[in-house]
C-alpha positions as CSV (number, residue, x, y, z in Angstrom):
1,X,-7.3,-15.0,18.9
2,X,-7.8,-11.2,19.5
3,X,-4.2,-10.4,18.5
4,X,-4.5,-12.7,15.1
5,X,-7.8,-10.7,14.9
6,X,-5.7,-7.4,15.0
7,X,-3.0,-8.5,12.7
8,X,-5.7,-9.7,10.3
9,X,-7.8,-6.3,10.5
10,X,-4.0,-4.7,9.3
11,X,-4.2,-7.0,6.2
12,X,-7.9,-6.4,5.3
13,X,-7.2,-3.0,5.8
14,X,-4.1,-2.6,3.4
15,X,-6.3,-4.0,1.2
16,X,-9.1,-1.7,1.1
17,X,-6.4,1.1,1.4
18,X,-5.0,0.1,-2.0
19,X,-8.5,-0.1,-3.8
20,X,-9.2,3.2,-2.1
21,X,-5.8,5.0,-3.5
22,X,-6.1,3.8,-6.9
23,X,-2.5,1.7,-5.9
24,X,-3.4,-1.5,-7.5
25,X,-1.3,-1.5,-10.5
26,X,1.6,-0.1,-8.2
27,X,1.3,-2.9,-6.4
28,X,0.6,-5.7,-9.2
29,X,3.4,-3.7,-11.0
30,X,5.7,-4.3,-7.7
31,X,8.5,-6.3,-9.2
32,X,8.4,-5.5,-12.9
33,X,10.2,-2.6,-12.8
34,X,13.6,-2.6,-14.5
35,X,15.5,-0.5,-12.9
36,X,18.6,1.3,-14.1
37,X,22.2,0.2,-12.5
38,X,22.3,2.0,-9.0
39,X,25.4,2.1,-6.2
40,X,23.8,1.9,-3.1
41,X,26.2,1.5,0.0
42,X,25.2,-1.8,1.4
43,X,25.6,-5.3,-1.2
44,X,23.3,-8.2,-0.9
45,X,24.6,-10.6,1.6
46,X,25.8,-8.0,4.0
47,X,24.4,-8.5,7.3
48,X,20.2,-6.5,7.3
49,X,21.8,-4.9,10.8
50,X,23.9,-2.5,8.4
51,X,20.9,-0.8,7.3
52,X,20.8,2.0,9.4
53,X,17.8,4.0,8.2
54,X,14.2,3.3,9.5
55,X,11.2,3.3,6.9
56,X,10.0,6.5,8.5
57,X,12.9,8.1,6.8
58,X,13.2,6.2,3.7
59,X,9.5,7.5,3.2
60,X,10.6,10.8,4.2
61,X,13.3,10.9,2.1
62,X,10.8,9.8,-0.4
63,X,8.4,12.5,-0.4
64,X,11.4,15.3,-0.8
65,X,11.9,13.4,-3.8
66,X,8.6,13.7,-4.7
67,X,6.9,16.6,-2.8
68,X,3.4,16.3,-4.6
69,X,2.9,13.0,-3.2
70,X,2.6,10.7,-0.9
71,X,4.1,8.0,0.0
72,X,1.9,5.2,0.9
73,X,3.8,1.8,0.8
74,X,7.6,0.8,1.2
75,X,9.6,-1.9,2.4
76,X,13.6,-3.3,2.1
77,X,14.1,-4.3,-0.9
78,X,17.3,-6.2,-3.0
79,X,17.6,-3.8,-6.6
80,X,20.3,-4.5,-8.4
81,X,22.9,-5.9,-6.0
82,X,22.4,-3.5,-3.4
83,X,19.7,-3.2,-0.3
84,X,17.4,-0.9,-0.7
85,X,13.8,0.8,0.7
86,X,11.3,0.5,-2.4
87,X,9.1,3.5,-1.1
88,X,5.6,3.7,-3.3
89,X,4.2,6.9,-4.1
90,X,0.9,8.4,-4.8
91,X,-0.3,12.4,-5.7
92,X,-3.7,13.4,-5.9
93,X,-4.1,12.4,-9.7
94,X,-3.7,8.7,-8.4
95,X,0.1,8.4,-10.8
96,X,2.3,7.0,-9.0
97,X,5.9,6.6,-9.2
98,X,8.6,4.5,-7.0
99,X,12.1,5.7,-5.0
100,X,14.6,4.0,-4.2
101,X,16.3,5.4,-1.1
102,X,19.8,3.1,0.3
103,X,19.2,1.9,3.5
104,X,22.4,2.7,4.8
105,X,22.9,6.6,3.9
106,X,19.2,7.8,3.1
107,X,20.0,9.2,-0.4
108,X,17.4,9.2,-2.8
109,X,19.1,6.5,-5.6
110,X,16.4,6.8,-8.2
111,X,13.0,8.2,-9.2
112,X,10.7,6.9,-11.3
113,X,8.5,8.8,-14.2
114,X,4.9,9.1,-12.9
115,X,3.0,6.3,-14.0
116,X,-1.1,7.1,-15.0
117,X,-3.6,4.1,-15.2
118,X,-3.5,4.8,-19.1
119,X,0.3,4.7,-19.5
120,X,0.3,1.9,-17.3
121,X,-2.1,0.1,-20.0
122,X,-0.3,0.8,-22.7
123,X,3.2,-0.4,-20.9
124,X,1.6,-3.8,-19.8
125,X,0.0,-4.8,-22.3
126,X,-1.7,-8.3,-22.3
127,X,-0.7,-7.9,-18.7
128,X,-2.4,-5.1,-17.6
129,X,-5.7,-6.1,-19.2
130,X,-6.0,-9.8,-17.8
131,X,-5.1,-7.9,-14.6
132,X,-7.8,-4.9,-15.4
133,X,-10.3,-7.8,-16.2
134,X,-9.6,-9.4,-12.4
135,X,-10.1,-6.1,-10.9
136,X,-12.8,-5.1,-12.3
137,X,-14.7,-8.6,-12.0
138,X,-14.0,-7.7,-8.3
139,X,-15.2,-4.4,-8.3
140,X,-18.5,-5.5,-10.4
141,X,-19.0,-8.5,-7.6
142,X,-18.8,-5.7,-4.9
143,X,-21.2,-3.7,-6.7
144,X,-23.6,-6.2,-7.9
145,X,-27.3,-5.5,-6.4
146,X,-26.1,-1.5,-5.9
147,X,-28.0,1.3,-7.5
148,X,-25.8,3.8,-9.6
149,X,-26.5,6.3,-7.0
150,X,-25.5,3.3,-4.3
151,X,-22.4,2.6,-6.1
152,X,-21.5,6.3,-6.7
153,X,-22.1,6.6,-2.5
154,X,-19.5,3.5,-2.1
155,X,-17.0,4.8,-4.3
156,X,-17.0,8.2,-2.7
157,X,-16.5,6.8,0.7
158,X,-14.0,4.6,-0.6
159,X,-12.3,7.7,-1.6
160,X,-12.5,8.9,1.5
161,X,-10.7,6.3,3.0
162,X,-7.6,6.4,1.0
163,X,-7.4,10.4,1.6
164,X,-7.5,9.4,5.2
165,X,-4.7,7.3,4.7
166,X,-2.7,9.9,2.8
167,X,-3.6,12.7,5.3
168,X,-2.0,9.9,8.2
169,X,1.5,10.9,9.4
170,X,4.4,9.0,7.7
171,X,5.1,7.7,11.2
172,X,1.3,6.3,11.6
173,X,1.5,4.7,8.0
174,X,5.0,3.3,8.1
175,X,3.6,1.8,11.6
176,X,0.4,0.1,9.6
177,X,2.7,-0.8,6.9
178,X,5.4,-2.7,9.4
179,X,2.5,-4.1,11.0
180,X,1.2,-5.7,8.2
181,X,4.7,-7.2,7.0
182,X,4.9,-8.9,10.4
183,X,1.7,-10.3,10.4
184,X,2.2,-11.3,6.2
185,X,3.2,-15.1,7.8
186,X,0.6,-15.7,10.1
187,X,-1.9,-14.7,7.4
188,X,-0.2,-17.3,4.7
189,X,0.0,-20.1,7.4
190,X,-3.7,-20.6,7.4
191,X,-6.0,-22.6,5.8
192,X,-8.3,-21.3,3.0
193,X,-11.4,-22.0,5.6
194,X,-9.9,-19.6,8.9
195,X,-9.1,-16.9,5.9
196,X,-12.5,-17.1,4.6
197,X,-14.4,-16.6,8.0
198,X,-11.4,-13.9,9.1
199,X,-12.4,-12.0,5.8
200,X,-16.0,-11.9,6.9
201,X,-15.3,-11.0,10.2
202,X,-13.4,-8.2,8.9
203,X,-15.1,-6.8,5.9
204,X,-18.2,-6.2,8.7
205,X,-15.9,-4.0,10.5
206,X,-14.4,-2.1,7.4
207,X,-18.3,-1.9,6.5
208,X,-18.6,0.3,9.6
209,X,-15.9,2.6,8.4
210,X,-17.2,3.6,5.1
211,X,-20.2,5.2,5.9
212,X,-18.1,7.8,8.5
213,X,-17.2,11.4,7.7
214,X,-13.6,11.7,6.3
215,X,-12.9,13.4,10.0
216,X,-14.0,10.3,11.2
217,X,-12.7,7.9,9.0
218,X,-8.7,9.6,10.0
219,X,-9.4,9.5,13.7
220,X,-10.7,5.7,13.5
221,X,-7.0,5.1,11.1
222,X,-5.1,7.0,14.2
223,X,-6.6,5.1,17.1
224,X,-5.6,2.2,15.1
225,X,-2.7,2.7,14.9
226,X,-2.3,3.6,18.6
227,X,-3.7,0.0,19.4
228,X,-1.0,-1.2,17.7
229,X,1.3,-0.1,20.4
């Protein structure tokens, strides 16, 4: 139970990383990009034990591509015939854009535009808002019973959190994030009663996060990743 409790903690806290980022429509725009015609050097069907870089430096590779931001999510991905790390990224304006680096040489194969919440909008359409309209029902639940200057507090610290993420070491976030896609099945085998009490149980703990000092908040993201080992 402890180690579901751990993988589950990884999931709550993606979660709560991607609100605190401004990620969401990276993430809800994950596999609606159409992306140009690219020659990477491994096909679909080819064996995954040709890929012979590790996320560490397909996120590296990622933030040369893009050195005013950082990369906070990537995984193996199949683009256009070809196996491929999708690496996220994230600058301090909260646009982000998306590399795609081949898994078997490390070269940087595309780079998207940087995407803004407005352009995002505008590109979605009908899409983005009933997606804007679930977010922000969520966000309003979260809130509800907070005074402004309450809800201005959360936010902040909320904030704070993502920097903390960012300001993590691409080997401690592509740890969280591998962690997290291992731990993906457990999390969709259960029932919708053991997810509801394990989001409970863990939105107490992330409660006990917030209210820390951003110092705090990175050292509490580093030893958790270190218990992970």
């Amino acid at each position: 139970m402890k180690q579901i409790s751990g993988k589950l903690a990884a999931l709550m806290l993606i979660g709560v990383l991607v609100t605190s980022v401004g990620a969401t429509p990276a993430f809800a725009d994950w596999d609606k990009t159409n992306y140009p015609a690219i020659q990477g050097s491994i096909p679909v069907g080819e064996s995954t034990n040709s890929t012979k870089i590790s996320l560490v430096d397909a996120m590296t590779a990622a933030e040369e591509a893009v050195p005013d931001s950082k990369a906070i999510y990537g995984k193996l991905s199949e683009i256009n015939g070809f196996v491929v790390y999708k690496v996220v990224m994230m600058n301090d304006d909260r646009a982000y854009s998306k590399v795609l680096v081949d898994a078997g040489t490390g070269d940087q194969l595309y780079v998207s535009d940087p995407i803004t919440k407005h352009s995002y909008k505008n590109k979605r359409g009908q899409y983005s808002n009933n997606h804007d309209k679930k977010y922000d029902k969520r966000m309003n639940d979260y809130f509800k019973g907070m005074t402004p200057e309450q809800i201005a507090e959360k936010k902040k610290q909320f904030k704070e959190m993502g920097d903390a993420w960012k300001s993590l070491s691409i080997q401690d976030r592509a740890a969280m994030i591998i962690h997290f896609m291992q731990m993906k099945m457990q999390w969709d085998s259960m029932s919708d009663e053991e997810k509801d009490a394990k989001k409970v149980d863990m939105k107490k703990q992330w409660q006990e996060y917030l209210p820390l000092s951003p110092e705090e908040k990175k050292q509490k993201l580093e030893n958790y990743v270190k218990s992970l080992n």
